[in-house]
MARLUM-909771 format. One record per residue (C-alpha): residue in three letters; x, y, z; residue number from 0. Coordinates in nm, 3 decimals, decimal comma. Each point is the difference from the previous one (the first is absolute). Layout:
MARLUM-909771
ALA  X  Y  Z  NUM
...
END
This chain:
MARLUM-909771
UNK  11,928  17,195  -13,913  0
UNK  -0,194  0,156  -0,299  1
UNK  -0,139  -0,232  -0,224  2
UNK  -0,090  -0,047  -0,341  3
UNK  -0,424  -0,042  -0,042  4
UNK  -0,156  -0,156  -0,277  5
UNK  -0,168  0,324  -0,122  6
UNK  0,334  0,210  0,007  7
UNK  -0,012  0,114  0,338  8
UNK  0,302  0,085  0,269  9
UNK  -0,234  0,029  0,301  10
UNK  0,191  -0,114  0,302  11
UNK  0,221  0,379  0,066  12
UNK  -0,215  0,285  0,010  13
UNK  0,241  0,180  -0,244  14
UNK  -0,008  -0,251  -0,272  15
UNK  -0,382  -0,048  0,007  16
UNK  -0,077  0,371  0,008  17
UNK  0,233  0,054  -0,370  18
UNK  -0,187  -0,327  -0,156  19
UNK  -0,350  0,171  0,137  20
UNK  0,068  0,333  -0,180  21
UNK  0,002  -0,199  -0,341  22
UNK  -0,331  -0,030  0,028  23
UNK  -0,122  0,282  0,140  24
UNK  0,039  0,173  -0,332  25
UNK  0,211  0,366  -0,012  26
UNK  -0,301  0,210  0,098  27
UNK  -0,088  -0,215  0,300  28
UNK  0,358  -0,042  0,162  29
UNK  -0,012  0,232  0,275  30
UNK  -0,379  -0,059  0,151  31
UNK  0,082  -0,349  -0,005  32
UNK  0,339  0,035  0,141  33
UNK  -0,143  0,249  0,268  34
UNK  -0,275  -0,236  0,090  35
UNK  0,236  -0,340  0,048  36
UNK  0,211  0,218  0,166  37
UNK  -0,275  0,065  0,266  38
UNK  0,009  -0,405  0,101  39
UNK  0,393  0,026  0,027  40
UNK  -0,097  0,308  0,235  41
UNK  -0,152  -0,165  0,275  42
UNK  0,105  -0,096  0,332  43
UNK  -0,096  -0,345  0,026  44
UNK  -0,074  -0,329  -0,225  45
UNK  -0,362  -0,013  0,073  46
UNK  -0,042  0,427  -0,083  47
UNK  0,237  -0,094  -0,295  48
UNK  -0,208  -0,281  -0,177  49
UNK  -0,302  0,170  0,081  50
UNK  0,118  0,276  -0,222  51
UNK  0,153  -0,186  -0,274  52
UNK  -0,376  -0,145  -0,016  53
UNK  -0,138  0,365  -0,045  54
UNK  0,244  0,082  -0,208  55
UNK  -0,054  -0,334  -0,243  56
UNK  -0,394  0,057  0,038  57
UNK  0,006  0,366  -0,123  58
UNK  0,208  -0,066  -0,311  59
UNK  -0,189  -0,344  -0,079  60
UNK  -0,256  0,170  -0,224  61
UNK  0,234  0,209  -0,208  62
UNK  0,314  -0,218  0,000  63
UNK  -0,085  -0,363  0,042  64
UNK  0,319  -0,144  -0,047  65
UNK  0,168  0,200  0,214  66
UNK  -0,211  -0,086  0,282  67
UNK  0,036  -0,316  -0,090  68
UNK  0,352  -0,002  0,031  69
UNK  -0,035  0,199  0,422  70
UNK  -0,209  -0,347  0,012  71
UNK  0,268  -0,225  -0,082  72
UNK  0,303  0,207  0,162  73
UNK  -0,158  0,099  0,316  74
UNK  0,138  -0,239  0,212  75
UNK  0,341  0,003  -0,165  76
UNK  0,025  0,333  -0,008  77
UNK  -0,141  0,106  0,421  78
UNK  0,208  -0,322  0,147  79
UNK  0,245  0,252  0,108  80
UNK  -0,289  0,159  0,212  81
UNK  0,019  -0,311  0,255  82
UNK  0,327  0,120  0,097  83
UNK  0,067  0,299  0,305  84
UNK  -0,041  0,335  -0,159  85
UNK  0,421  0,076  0,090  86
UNK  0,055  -0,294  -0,231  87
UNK  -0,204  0,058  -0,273  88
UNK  0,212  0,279  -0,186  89
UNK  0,248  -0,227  -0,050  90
UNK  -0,156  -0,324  -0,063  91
UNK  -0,214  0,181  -0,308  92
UNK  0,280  0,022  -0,219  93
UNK  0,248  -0,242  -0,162  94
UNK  0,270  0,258  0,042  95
UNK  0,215  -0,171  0,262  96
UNK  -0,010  -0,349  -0,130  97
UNK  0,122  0,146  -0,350  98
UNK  0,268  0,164  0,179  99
UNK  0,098  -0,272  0,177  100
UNK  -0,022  -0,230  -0,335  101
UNK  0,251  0,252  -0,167  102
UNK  0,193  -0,043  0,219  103
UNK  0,044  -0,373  -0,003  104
UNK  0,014  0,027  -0,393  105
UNK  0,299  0,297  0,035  106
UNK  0,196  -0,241  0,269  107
UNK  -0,042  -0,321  -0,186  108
UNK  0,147  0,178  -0,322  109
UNK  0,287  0,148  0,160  110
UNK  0,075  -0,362  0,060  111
UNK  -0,062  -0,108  -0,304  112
UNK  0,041  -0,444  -0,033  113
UNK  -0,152  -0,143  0,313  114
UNK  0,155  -0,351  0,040  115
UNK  -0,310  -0,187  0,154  116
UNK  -0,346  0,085  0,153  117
UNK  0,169  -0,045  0,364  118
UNK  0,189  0,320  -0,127  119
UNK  -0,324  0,192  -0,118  120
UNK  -0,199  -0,066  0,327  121
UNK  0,306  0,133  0,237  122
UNK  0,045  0,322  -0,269  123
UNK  -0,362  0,042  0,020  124
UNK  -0,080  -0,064  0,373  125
UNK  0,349  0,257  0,067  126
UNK  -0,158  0,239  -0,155  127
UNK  -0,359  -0,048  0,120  128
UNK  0,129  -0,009  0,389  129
UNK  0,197  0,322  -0,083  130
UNK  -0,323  0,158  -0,088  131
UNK  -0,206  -0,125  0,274  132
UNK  0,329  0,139  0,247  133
UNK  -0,054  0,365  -0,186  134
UNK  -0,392  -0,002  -0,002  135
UNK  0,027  -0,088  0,377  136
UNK  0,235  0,265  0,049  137
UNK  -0,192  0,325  -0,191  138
UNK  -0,137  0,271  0,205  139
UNK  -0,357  -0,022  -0,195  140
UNK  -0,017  -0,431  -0,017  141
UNK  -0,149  -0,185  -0,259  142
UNK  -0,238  -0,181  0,246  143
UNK  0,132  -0,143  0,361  144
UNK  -0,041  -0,373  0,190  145
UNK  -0,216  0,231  0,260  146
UNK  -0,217  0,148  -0,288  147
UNK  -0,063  -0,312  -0,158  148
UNK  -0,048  -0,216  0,309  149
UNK  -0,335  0,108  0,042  150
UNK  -0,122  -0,162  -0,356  151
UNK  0,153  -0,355  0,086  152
UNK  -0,157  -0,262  0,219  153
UNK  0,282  -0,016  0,185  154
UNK  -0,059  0,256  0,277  155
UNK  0,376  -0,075  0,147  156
UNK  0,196  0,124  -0,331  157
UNK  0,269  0,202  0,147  158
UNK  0,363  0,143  -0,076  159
UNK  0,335  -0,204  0,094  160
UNK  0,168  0,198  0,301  161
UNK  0,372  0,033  -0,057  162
UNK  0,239  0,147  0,179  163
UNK  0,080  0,337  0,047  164
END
């Protein structure tokens, strides 16, 4: 959920954050910066990760100040991804799903056009919602599984429902 910051910033997706930095990394400067804060997003773990961004915020603190200051504020926002399982985090860096899925409530709800009541709206919505979960749980490369996820719960007997077959 990206959120507005007081001093214009979108820092929760790594996406939105890395446009709003290249505003102020001036047109000459794009690239090294963009090369360097790409280095963070690079490595294998969270602690490797915010160790970097560090670096990367110390090295550019004497020429661009505000900039750095910015990898100050955002660096949690930005690396939370990095707590999940390296499988997950490819999908879970971008906003592209959920604005997918969003598009397609907006396109169904059109079609439909009056909705009587909110009773109507939450069975429309929740139809549509349970037919994506079906089709994500059905695709040969899976958004992220019960098994996959299991392990970041602290409920260590998170399972799937057996059904018949």
């Amino acid at each position: 959920n990206c959120q507005r910051k007081s001093n214009g910033t979108n820092c929760v997706r790594m996406v939105h954050f890395m446009r709003n930095i290249m505003a102020h990394a001036g047109k000459s400067g794009r690239r090294v910066v963009a090369a360097f804060i790409g280095t963070a997003f690079a490595q294998d773990d969270e602690a490797a990760a915010r160790a970097q961004w560090r670096q990367v915020a110390d090295q550019i603190r004497p020429k661009l100040p505000k900039l750095s200051a910015l990898l100050d504020e955002a660096e949690q926002d930005v690396l939370a991804y990095m707590t999940f399982p390296k499988e997950h985090r490819v999908k879970i860096h971008s906003t592209n799903p959920i604005e997918r899925l969003n598009g397609e409530i907006k396109r169904r709800t059109e079609v439909v056009g009056i909705i009587p009541n909110e009773a109507a709206i939450t069975r429309l919505v929740g139809a549509i919602l349970l037919e994506q979960n079906d089709e994500w749980a059905v695709q040969r490369a899976r958004y992220m599984t019960l098994e996959t996820i299991a392990p970041l719960g602290d409920d260590g007997g998170l399972m799937l429902p057996v059904t018949g077959t």
